[in-house]
Each structure stands twice: as structure tokens, then as C-alpha cells.
N, C-alpha and C positions, 0 to 999 in steps of 0.2 A: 410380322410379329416382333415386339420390342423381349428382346432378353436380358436377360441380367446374369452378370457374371459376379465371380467371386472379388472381380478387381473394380467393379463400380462402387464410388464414398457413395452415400444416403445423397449428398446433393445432386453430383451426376448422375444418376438415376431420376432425381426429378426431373433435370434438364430434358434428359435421354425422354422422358414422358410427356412434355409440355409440348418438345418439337413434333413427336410423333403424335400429340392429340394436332397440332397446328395442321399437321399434313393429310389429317384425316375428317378435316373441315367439322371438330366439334361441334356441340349444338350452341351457341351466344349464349349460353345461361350460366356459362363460365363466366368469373369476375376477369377484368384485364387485372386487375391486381395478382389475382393466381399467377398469369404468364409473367410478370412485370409488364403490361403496358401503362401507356401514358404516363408515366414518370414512377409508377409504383415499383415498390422491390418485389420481385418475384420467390415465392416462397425456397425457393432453392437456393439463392443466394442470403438469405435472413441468416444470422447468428442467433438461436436459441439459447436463450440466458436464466438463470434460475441466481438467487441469491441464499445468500446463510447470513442470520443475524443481522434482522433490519432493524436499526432503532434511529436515533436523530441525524447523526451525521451519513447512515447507509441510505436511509430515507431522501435524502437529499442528493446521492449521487447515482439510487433508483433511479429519480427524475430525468437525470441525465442522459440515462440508459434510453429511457423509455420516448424520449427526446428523437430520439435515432429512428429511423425509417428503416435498417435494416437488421433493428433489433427483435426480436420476438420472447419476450418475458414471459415464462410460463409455470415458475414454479419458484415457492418460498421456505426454507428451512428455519425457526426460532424455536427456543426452548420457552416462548411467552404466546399465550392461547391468541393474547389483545392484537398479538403483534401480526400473526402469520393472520388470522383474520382481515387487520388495517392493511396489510400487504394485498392482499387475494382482491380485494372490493376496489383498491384503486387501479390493480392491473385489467381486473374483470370491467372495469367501468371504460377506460380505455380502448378495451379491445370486443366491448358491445356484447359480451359471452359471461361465462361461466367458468372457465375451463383450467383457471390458474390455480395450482396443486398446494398443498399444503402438507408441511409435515413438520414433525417436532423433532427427530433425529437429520441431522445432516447426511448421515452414511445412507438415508433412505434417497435422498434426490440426486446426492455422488453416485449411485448406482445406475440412475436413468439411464441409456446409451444415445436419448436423444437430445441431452442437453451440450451445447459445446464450450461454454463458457459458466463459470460462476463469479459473482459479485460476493466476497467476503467482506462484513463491519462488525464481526461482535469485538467482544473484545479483546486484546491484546494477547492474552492467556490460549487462545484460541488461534490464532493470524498463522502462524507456521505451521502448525499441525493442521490445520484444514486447509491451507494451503498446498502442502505435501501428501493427503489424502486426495484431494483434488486432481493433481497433477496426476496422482498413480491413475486416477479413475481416469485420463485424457482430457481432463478437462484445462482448459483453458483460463488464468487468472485473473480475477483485479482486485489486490488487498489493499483495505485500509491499515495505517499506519499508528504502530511502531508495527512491523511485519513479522520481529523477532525477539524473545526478551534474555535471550542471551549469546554468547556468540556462538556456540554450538550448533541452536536453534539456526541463527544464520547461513552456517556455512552448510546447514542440513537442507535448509530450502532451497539455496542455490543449487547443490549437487543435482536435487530432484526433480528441478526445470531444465538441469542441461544433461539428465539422463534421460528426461523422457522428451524431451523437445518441444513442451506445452510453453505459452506463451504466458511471459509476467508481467505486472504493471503496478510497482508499489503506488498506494491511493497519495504519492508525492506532488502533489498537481501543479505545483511552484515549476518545475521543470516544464512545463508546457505553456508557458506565461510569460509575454513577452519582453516585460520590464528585469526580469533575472536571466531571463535566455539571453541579452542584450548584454546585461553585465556580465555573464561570464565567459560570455565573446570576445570583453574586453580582456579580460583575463586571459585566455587560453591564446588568442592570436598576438600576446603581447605588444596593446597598445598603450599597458600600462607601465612597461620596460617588464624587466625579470620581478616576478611574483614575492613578495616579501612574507606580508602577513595577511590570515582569512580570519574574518569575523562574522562566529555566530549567534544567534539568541536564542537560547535554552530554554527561556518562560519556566527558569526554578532549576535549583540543582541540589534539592533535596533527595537522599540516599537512603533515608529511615526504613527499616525495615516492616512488610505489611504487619499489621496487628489485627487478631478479633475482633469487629463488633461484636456489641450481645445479641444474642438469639433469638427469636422470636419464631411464632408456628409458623412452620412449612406449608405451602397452598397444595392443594391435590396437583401430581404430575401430570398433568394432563394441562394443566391452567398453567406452570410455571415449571420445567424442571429442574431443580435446584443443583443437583450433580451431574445433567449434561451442561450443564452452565457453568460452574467450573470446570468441567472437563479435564485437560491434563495439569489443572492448579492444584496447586495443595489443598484440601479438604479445609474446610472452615465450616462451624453453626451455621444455617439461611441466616438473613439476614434483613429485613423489607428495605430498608435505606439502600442497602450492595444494591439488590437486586432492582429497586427501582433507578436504578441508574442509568439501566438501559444497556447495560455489556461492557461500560467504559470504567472497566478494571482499573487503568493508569489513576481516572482521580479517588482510589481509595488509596493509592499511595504506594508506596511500597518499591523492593528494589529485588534482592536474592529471596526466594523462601514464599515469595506472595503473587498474587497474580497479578501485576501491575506493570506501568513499563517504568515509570520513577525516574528522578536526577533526568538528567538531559536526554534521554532516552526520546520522550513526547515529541516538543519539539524541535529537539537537534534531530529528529529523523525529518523533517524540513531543511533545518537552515545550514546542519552540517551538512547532508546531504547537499547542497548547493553550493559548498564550502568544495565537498570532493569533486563536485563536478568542474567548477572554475580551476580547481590544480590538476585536473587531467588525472585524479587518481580512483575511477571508478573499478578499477583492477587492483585495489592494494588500500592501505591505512594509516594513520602514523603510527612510528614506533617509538615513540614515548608521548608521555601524559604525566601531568602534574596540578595539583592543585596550589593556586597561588592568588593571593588577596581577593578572597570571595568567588575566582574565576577559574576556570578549567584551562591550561595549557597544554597545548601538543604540540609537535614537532614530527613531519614530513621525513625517511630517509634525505627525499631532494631539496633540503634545507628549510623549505616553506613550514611559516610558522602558522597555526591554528589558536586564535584565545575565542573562548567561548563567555560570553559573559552578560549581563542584564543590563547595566549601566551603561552610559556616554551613548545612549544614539541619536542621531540628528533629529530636531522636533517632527513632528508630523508626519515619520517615516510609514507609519503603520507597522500594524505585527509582523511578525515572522522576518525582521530585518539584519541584510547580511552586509560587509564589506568586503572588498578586496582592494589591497595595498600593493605600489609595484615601487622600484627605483623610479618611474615618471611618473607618477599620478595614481590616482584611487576612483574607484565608484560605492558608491553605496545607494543602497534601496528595499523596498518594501511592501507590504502590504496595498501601500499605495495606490503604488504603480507608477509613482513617481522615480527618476534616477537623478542623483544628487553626484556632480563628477569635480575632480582638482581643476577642471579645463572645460570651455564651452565647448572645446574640438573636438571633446570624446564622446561629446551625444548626435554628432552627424552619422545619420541613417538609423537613427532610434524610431521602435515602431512608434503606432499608434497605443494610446497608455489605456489599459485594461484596470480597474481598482478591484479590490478583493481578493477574493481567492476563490474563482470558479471552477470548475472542477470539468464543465463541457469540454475545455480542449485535450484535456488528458485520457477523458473515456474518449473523445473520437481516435488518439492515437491509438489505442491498447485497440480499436475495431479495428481498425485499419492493417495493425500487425497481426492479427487471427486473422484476417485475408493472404496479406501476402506474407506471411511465417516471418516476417523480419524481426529483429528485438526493438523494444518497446525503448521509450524516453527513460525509463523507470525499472530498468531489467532486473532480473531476480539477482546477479552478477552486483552489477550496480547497488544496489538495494540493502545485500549481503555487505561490501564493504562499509557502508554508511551503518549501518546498525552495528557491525564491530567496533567503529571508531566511538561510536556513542555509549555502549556496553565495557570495552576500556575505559574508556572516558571516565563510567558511573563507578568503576572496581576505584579507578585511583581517588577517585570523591570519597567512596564508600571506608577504604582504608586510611585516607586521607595521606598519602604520601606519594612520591612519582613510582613508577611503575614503566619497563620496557617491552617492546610486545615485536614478535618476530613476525610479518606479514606471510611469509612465506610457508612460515612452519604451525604458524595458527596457535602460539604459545607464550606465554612469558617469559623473558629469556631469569635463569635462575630463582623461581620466584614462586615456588611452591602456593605460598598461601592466594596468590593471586588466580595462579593458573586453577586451583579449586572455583572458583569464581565466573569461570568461564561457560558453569553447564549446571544443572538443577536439575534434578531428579524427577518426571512426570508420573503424575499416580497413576494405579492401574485401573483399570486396562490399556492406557492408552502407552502408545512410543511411536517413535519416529523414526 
């Protein structure tokens, strides 16, 4: 007789069951796919994935998900009737069933016990706190990015991955891509001599603070929830344009006070991001920032210079393009997937060149470390510093002056108005 104890996980319990149906010469009306044969995953080994807020770009890294053989998708949270529907019919079509869940609250599918992972994309306003509910509930992450829209919010999510031991993976996906893995090899192994200056692309360093659109009638909640949909933003009239957006808060705009991620926030949670990953500074941030002719400057305790800026990049780089500067030499590159070096020397043993920006080898990492508990390319750690650097960044835009920031103490050093700057007040009910 197979027994079950109170120290068997849901998986080894399946295990414990498939061997003991093996040894009890089942009837063949078992799929091998049940046990894992012939190359199938075995349902005990499957990661049970559910997502919150699918819309264009979540839709798109679904795919990915569902890509996976040892993924099993079975459940969709949105506050939009069209959405959790369009979710459910392409998983249900997939998996030749019915059986993919739908709800319009997120705290309803974070509650599941049988879910191990969640896939987070609404928007921005949303990314920490459901990330941080998530985490309480054991669930395992993958957020789309900016992950935090202040540095509080950051240093709140990090705490809550490494309280609970859930696994993180900001939807950074540049870090799993060989043409910037490459360059910031160069970087870190100093083949460029000692590190000088990192350059990033912000795609805008607008600080304006969110504003109202006009009003317009509210759809029945059931079709659209308009105030789980802000969620812990500041309260604002519905609005049909906001809300046909699709959860991508950042493009209405906005910095302190709105639900947006704003100024370099967007895309410097890419390119800075890959700024602090080549300076070895995934533990820490610069501690000063300034704004200077149209462009963001920072400065590294370890002297390494950070200019963030739109201008001068090399033609045909593609988006999301960064540099790194040393005493010998430089690389730069991009979207491309091309690498652009001072020296032909510096591109021996460069991979095979990937263009775009695919996002499949980022979710197979994030599977991979919910198997073996390791941290992710994209850690919440990780993640955490890259969004404070972007969040100072936006305060010294925002005030338009330099500003100095203590990494250690998570403050501005003397600087009252700044350090107010660092944290926003989330409406009620919700906290973090």
C-alpha cells in the first residue's frame, strides 16, 4: 500500500504513484505521457503556471511559456472579460480540453495551492505588489518590466524573494542574449582594460507628472474592472483610451503621483540594467546622478562613469543599445544582435548573432531555476538595484539638479526633498 506522509511535496507523491502503478502492471490505457515515456514530461515533473494581466506584450511571452513541454498553463487572472476569455480559448485549444480557469481578481488564482509559478504583465502600477503577493502565496515569479516604480517598491520586492525563497526573473530578457552576454564579458573579464564609462538608452527621459484624462462611462465590472485595474495607483475617472491600452500604465506618462513608470524608468530597466550587470554592480547603485545637456549622468562609488542618453549611437544598432568604454578598447551593440568592437580581437569566440529581442531563452532560465532553486539571470536582488538606479536617476531629472544616494542606507545623503521621492503612498486597500 503506497502512503503518504506529511513530508511528501504534491510532486513526489506523484512520483511515489506512477512507480507503484509501474509495479502493479497497470492497465495500458494509461497515456505514457502520464508516466513521462517516450520523451513526454511526466505530469510530476510539469511546472503549473497561471498568469495575471495578459495583454500584448504578456501575450507574447504566454507563447513562450506554452512553448515549454514541461509547462502546464492552467489558469488566467485580468481585470478585462475579452482578455481572460482570449487567454482561456488559446490554452484550452492547446491542451485539447476545457479546463483553463478564469478570474477577474488575482488574489483568487494566488490562492490556488496548485499553482507553482505565476507569469505577471499588467502594468507597471501593479509589477511589485503582485509580485510580493505572489511570493507570500509560494509562488514562483516572472515579471514584466519596470518591476518597481519607486525605490521602496524595489527594495520591498527584493526583501520578499529573499524572505520567502520564491524564485524571480525580471521579464529583462536582454540578459539571456547572446550578443550583450558577450559584451558584458568583455566588460567584466577586463578585455577592455579597467572600465571607464557605460552607456545607456532611455527611449525618453520625460518626468512630467501623470495628469487626467476626461471621463467617460464605466463598462459593468464584470466586463472591465476599472479599480482593480488601478489597483494600488492613485484613483483617477475610467477612462476608454487608459484603459484600452491594455495595462501599459508607463505610456500614459507619468513619474511621482501616477501610475506610470516615466523618464528612464521604461527602458533603462533594460539598458541600465545591462549597464549594472557589465560593472559587476548587481549588489549596489551609483551614488550620484545629474542631469546634464539633455542626458542623465551617474557616477559608480568605483569610479565607473554611467551617461544615459538618446543621441550618438552607431547606425543600425537597433533599439535597446548600450556601450561599454575601458582604458583598451570599447563594444557597443544592440537590438541587432550585432557587436560593434575598437579591435577585431575582441569579437573571437563571439556566439552565433540572435536579432530582436526574444524572450524564449529568458523563460527557459526562470524554468530551469524553479527546478533547481538557483537565482535566476534577472534576480529580484539584481532587478532591485537596476530599478533604484533608474528611480534616482528619474528624482535628479524630475528636480533637475544632482542628487547623492547612499547604496547602503537606501537614502539620500542630506536631501530631504529628494528622499520624499523615494516612496508613494498606495491606495487603500492595498500595501505592501
Amino acid at each position: 500500500m503506497l502512503r503518504i506522509t506529511n513530508q511528501l511535496t504534491r510532486r513526489q507523491f506523484l512520483k511515489s504513484a506512477a512507480r507503484a502503478g509501474a509495479a502493479l502492471a497497470l492497465p495500458n490505457v494509461i497515456p505514457a505521457s502520464a508516466l513521462g515515456l517516450n520523451g513526454a514530461v511526466a505530469p510530476s515533473e510539469r511546472i503549473v503556471l497561471g498568469a495575471i494581466g495578459i495583454g500584448g506584450r504578456g501575450a507574447y511571452v504566454l507563447g513562450c511559456f506554452l512553448e515549454e513541454e514541461d509547462v502546464q498553463f492552467v489558469a488566467i487572472a485580468d481585470v478585462k472579460a475579452e482578455r481572460r476569455k482570449a487567454v482561456k480559448e488559446r490554452a484550452d485549444a492547446k491542451y485539447g480540453n476545457t479546463n483553463c480557469a478564469m478570474y477577474r481578481d488575482l488574489r483568487e488564482l494566488l490562492a490556488r495551492p496548485d499553482i507553482d509559478a505565476v507569469l505577471i504583465a499588467t502594468g507597471p502600477n501593479w509589477h511589485a505588489l503582485a509580485s510580493i503577493m505572489a511570493a507570500k502565496a509560494g509562488k514562483d515569479v516572472y515579471c514584466e518590466k519596470p518591476c518597481a516604480k519607486t525605490i521602496m517598491e524595489s527594495l520591498a520586492l527584493a526583501e520578499a524573494f529573499r524572505r520567502t525563497g520564491c524564485i524571480f526573473q525580471a521579464g529583462t530578457q536582454r540578459r539571456s542574449l547572446p550578443n550583450f552576454g558577450f559584451a558584458v564579458e568583455l566588460a567584466r573579464r577586463g578585455r577592455l582594460g579597467k572600465l571607464t564609462t557605460l552607456h545607456a538608452h532611455p527611449m525618453g527621459l520625460n518626468t512630467v507628472p501623470s495628469g487626467w484624462l476626461p471621463e467617460d462611462p464605466e463598462p459593468p465590472k464584470e466586463d472591465g474592472d476599472w479599480d482593480l485595474y488601478l489597483g494600488p495607483a492613485a484613483w483617477r475617472p475610467f477612462n476608454k483610451t487608459l484603459f484600452a491600452r491594455g495595462g501599459s500604465f508607463e505610456k500614459g506618462g507619468g513619474f511621482m503621483g501616477g501610475p506610470g513608470g516615466g523618464g528612464c524608468l521604461e527602458w533603462g530597466s533594460h539598458c541600465v540594467d545591462l549597464c549594472q550587470w557589465a560593472n559587476d554592480a548587481d549588489t549596489t547603485a551609483p551614488v550620484e546622478y545629474w542631469p546634464q545637456d539633455g542626458q542623465l549622468h551617474a557616477r559608480y562609488a568605483n569610479g565607473v562613469k554611467l551617461v544615459v542618453r538618446n543621441e550618438g549611437w552607431l547606425p543600425a544598432i537597433g533599439s535597446c543599445p548600450v556601450r561599454f568604454e575601458g582604458t583598451a578598447g570599447w563594444v557597443e551593440t544592440g537590438d541587432s544582435g550585432d557587436l560593434y568592437t575598437s579591435s577585431p580581437d575582441l569579437l573571437v569566440g563571439r556566439r552565433a548573432k540572435i536579432s530582436g529581442y526574444p524572450a524564449n531563452l529568458h523563460v527557459r532560465n526562470f524554468l530551469d531555476c524553479i527546478k533547481s532553486r538557483a537565482q535566476t539571470r534577472a534576480n529580484a536582488d539584481a532587478a532591485c538595484q537596476t530599478h533604484i538606479a533608474c528611480n534616482a536617476g528619474n528624482i535628479a531629472l524630475f528636480l533637475n539638479r544632482k542628487v547623492i544616494y547612499d547604496p547602503k542606507k537606501n537614502e539620500f545623503i542630506g536631501d530631504e526633498e529628494a528622499n520624499r521621492l523615494r516612496s508613494e503612498a498606495l491606495r487603500e486597500p492595498w500595501r505592501i
